[in-house]
C-alpha angles and dihedrals in degrees: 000000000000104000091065086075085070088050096059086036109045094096085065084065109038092117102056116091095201093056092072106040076054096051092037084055092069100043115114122162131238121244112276094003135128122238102280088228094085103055099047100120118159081199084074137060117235151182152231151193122215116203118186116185133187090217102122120246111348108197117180099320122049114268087209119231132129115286122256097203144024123186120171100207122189122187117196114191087193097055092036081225132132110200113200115188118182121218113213101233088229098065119150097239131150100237120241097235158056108003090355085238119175116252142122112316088239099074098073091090090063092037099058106341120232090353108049091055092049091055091045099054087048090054091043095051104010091237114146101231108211094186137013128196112200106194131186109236101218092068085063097097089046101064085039094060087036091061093042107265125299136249129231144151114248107220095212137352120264145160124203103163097162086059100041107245102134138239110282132168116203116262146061115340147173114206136197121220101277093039090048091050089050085046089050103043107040114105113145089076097059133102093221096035113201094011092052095056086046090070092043086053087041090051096048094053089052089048090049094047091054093048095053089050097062113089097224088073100054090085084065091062093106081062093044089054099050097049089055092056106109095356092081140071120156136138096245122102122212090265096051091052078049091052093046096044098052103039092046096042091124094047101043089067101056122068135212105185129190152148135237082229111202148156134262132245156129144284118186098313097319113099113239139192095234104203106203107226084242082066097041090042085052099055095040093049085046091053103034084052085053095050086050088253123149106238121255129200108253112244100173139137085266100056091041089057092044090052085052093046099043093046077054097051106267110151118210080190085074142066096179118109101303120144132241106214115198109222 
């Protein structure tokens, strides 16, 4: 998630050679695809995964672990309009690789890094994914203190000490880089759990846009720079982050942000984020509409195991106990 702070900043930084040698130094393609360069118009709209994992430093090759963190993001330059949906990590979702088991969506990353989540999210919601920007979380509060802290508005007051989430009181804050990574990850103290630390970390990539847009921040860009080393893979070149900034300016200001909302239930004994094929239909036809696309009637894994559950009595009007069969 962090690194699509580069995307809507690289323009700050367009003159500095050392900028791009820094930000080349993180592409890496996916599999089967063209350079991206090619395909960078700001007469279309595109889109983008964020993947933000807890795996420690990545380098130039994944460190697997499960992602943190899944966020479809579509930019229309003739909307002006940036659309941002968050994906619960415990989806329900059948995995796009090796054996294309069922599992949380999640997962994919382990499964088969970058790509395997990209591939994942376009099954789910048959949304064709240009770009993806897998970011390491931890250097979340890095590029927050290198663009001067961030402000948000904290829903509710908390404090989860033992897990680290931080003390916080509603209202109005700024946050430095640790305080900012407490405010974006905890999630057990809050009343709607997942969905809950979705908007903070919702809330966090808008402050840090806004942060990055303001000129007085451009002579941090040497720190910038240095909190993305290591944190960031993605398979976008610095002239590709120019070309985007340049040509989606307008869009990138302005915000669209939603959730992917489910049930819970069970599979077996393991706990899952059940999405109904109403939800999924709705935030394929909403992204496919912002890429310019004509809408499709979703016929996935995911709609083919609802039909089942639904003909045997599941009810996506409840979240109370119910169980999730795998037919």
């Amino acid at each position: 998630m962090i690194a699509f702070v580069f995307v809507i900043g690289a323009y700050g930084f367009r003159m500095y050679s050392d900028a791009r040698s820094s930000v080349n130094k993180s592409y890496v393609q996916l599999q089967g695809k063209k350079s991206a360069s090619k395909k960078v118009k700001a007469t279309k709209p595109i889109s983008l995964l964020l993947i933000g994992t807890d795996t420690g430093s990545l380098g130039r090759t994944n460190k697997l672990g499960n992602a943190d963190t899944l966020m479809v993001v579509t930019i229309n330059p003739k909307t002006n309009t940036t659309t941002m949906v968050s994906i619960p990590r415990d989806t329900f979702a059948q995995i796009q690789g090796g054996a294309y088991h069922y599992a949380k969506i999640n997962s994919a990353f382990l499964v088969g890094a970058s790509d395997c989540a990209v591939k994942t999210v376009q099954k789910l919601l048959n949304v064709p994914i240009d770009y993806y920007v897998t970011v390491n979380m931890g250097g979340l509060s890095q590029i927050v203190d290198a663009v001067g802290g961030v402000d948000v508005d904290v829903p509710f007051s908390w404090s989860d000490t033992y897990h680290d989430g931080g003390t916080f009181t509603k209202g109005p804050a700024h946050l430095n880089g640790k305080r900012a990574l407490q405010f974006a990850r905890m999630r057990y103290k809050d009343p709607d759990g997942d969905y809950g630390r979705q908007q903070r970390q919702q809330q966090v990539i808008s402050a840090i846009v806004k942060s990055v847009l303001s000129t007085k921040n451009l002579t941090n860009y040497r720190s910038v720079l240095n909190s993305l080393n290591g944190n960031l893979l993605m398979n976008l070149t610095f002239d590709d982050l120019v070309n985007i900034a340049n040509g989606y300016r307008g869009a990138i200001k302005n915000f669209n942000k939603s959730q992917l909302k489910e049930v819970g239930a069970y599979v077996g004994k393991a706990s899952y984020q059940i999405p109904s094929t109403s939800q999924l239909q709705s935030v394929s036809d909403e992204l496919r509409t912002q890429l310019g696309l004509q809408t499709e009637t979703l016929n996935n894994a995911n709609v083919k195991e609802n039909e089942q559950n639904v003909a045997n009595g599941f009810d996506f009007g409840s979240d109370v106990n119910q169980n999730y069969h795998i037919y």
